[in-house]
C-alpha positions in Angstrom: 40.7 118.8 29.0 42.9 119.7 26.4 45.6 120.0 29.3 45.1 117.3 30.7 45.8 115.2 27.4 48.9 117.4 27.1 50.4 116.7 30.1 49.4 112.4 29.5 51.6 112.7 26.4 54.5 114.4 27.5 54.1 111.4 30.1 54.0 108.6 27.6 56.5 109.7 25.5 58.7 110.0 28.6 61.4 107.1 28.3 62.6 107.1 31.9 59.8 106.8 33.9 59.3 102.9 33.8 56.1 101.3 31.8 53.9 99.4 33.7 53.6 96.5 31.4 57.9 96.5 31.3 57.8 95.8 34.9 55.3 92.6 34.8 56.9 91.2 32.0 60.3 91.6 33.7 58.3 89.8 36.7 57.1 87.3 34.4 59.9 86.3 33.1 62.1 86.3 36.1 59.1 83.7 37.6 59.8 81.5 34.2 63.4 81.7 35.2 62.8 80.7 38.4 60.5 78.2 37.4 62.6 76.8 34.8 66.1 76.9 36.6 64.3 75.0 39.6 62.5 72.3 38.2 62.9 71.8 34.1 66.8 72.5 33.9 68.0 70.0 36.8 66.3 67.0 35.7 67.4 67.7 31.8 71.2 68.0 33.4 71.0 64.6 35.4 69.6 62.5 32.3 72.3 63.9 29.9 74.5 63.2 33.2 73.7 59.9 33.2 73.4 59.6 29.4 76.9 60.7 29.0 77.7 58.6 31.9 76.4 55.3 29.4 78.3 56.8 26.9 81.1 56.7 28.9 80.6 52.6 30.2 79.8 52.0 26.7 82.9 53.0 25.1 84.7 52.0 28.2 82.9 48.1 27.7 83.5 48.7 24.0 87.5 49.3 25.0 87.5 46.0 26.9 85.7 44.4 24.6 88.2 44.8 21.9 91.7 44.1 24.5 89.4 40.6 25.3 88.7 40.0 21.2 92.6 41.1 21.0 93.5 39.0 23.9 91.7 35.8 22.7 92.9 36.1 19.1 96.3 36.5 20.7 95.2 32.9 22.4 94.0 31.3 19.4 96.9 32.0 17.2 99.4 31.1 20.2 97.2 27.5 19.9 97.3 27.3 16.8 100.8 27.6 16.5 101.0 25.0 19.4 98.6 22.8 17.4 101.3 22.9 13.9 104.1 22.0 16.4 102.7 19.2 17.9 101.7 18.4 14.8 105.0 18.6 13.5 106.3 16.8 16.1 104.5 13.4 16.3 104.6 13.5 12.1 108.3 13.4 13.1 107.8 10.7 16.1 105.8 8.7 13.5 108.3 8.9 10.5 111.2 7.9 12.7 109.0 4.9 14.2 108.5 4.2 10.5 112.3 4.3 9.7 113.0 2.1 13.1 110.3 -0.2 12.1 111.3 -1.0 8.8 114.9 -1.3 9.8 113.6 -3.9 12.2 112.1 -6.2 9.7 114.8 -5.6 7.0 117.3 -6.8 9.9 114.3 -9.5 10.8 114.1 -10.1 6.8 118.0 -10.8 7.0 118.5 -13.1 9.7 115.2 -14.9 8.2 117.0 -14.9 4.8 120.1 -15.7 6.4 118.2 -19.0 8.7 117.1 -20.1 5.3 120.0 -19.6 3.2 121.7 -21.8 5.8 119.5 -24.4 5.9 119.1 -24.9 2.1 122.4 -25.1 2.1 122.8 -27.4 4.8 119.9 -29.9 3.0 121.8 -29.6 -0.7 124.9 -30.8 1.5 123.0 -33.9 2.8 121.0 -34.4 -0.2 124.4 -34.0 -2.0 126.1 -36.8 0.0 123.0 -39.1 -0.1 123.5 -38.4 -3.9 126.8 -38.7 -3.6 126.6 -42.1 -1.7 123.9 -43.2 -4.0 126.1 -42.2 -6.9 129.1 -44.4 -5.4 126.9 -47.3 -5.5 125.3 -47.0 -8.7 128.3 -45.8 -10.4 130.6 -48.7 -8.7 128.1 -51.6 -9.5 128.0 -49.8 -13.4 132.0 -49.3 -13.5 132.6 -53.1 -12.3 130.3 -54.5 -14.9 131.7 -52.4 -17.7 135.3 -52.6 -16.6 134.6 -57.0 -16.8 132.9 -56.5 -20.0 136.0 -54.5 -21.5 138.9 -57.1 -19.1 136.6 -59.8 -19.7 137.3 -60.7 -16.3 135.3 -61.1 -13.2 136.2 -58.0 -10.9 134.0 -59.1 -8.2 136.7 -57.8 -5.8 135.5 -55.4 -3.6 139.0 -53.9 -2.6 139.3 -53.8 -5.9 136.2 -52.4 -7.0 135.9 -50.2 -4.5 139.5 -48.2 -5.7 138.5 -47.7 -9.2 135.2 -46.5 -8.0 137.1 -43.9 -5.6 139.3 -42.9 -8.3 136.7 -42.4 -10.9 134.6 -40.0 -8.9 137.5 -38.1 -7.9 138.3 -37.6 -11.3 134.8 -36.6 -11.1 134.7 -34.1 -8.3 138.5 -32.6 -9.7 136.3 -32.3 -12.9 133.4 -30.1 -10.9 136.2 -28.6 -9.2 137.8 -26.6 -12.3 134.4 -25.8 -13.5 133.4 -24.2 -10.6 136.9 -22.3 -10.5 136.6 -21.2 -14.1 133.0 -20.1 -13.3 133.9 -18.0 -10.4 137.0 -16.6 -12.3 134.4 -15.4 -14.8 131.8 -13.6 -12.5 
């Protein structure tokens, strides 16, 4: 037996004949190969397909979200800008109705001034002739009485009368006259 066991270790020790167990192992894992390149590998590939794939849309959606944000900031400042002109503008429409409405009533405010100026001036004339008038005939009856107190005669006249009553107010009115000239030469 002793040969026998001889010739089994010259056999195991022999590197080129093939080991049993090698071979079911290499079967084994040729099956797992199989196995796994058929049914585990090909779903893992389409969901990191499709997960790179939403990846992709997301930074794509991301892209477009930032040229709309971009786009309607763009939009709002463009508005805005629109908003400070037109602003601007009716500020400017409203300060020129301002200026063209006060120039109305200061030109109103003249004419009004003017109307009135006129007729005060237009009443002192009448009042001053119905003064005058009255004055004439106050002054007349008061200048006959003294002048026929001083004659010591009657001056009942009244052609007579009437010239020194004419004279003496327009020694009256020469009198205003000059003052009114000297006033005027003064201002």
């Amino acid at each position: 037996m002793a040969s026998v066991t001889s010739q089994l270790v010259p056999l195991e020790s022999n590197f080129l004949v093939p080991n049993f167990t090698f071979v079911v192992e290499l079967v084994i894992f040729a099956l797992l190969f199989f196995l796994l390149a058929k049914f585990v590998i090909p779903p893992i590939n389409r969901a990191m397909t499709r997960r790179q794939e939403a990846i992709r849309t997301e930074f794509a959606d991301l892209e477009e979200a930032k040229s709309d944000a971009r786009k309607a900031e763009e939009e709002f400042k463009a508005q805005i800008a629109d908003a400070r002109h037109e602003a601007a503008r009716i500020r400017e429409e409203a300060r020129e109705q301002g200026a063209a409405i006060i120039a109305e009533l200061r030109e109103q405010g003249q004419v009004e001034q003017n109307r009135i100026v006129e007729h005060g001036q237009t009443q002192i004339e009448a009042e001053r002739k119905v003064a005058l008038a009255s004055l004439r005939a106050e002054v007349g009856t008061l200048a006959t009485s003294l002048a026929e107190r001083i004659v010591g005669e009657s001056l009942e006249d009244d052609e007579r009368s009437g010239r020194v009553v004419d004279r003496f107010l327009a020694d009256l009115e020469t009198l205003e006259a000059s003052k009114d000239a000297a006033q005027d030469g003064a201002r």
